[in-house]
C-alpha positions in Angstrom: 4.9 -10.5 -11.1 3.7 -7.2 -13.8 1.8 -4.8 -12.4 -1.4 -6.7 -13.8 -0.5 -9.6 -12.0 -0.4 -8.0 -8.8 -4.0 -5.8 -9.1 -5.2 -9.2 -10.3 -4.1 -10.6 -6.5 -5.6 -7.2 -4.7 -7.8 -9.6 -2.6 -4.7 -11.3 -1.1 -3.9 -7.8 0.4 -3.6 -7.6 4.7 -1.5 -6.4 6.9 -0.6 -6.9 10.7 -2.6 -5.1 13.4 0.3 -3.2 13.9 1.0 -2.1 10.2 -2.3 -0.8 10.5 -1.6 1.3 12.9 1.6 2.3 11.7 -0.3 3.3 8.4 -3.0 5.1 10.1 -0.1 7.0 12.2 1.9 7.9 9.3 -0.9 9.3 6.9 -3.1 10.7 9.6 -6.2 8.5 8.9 -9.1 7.4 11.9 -10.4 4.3 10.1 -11.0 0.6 10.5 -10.6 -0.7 7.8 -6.7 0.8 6.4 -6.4 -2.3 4.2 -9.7 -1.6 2.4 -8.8 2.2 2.1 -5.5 0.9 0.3 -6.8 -1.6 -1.8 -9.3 1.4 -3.2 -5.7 3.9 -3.5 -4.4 1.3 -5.4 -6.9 0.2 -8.1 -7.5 4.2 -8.8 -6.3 4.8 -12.6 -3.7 7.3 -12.1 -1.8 5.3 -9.4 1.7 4.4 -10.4 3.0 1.0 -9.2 6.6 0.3 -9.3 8.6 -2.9 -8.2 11.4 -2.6 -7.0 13.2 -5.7 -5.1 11.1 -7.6 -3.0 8.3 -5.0 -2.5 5.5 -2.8 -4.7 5.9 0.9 -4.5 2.2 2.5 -5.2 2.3 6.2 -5.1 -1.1 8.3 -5.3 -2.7 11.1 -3.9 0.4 12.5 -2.4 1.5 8.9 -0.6 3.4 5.9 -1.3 1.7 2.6 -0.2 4.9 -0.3 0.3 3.6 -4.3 -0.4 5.7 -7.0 0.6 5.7 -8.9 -3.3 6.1 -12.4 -1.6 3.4 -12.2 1.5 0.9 -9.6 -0.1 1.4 -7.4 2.9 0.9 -3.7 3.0 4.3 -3.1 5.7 3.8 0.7 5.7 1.9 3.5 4.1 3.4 7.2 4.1 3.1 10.5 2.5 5.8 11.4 0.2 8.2 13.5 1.1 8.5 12.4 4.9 12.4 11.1 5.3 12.6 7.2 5.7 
């Protein structure tokens, strides 16, 4: 899948209850709706997408945004920097 490919699919974008809350852990958000506030991270202009394996890397705004390629689901959000 190009990068097109995948901001073509944005709608297929979810995650589990508890990726959401891992997300809005990691990057220090309060909320509801984390998937909507990624979808908008990732369609921004200067956010770079990289694939790499089975998952999409999107970095922007100081944070990298990790999407299973196969199951269009955001596993974790972070801000760069942080050890993994």
């Amino acid at each position: 899948m190009s990068n097109a490919e995948f901001l073509e699919n944005i709608d297929k974008l979810h995650t589990t209850p508890m990726g959401a809350e891992r997300i809005r852990k990691n990057l220090g958000l309060n909320i509801p709706d984390v998937v909507k506030w990624c979808k908008q991270k990732i369609q921004e202009p200067k956010a770079e997408i990289i694939s790499r394996g089975k998952n999409w890397y999107v970095s922007i705004d100081g944070c990298e945004i990790t999407v299973n390629a196969h199951t269009c689901t955001i596993i974790t959000a972070h801000t760069k920097g942080n050890d993994r």
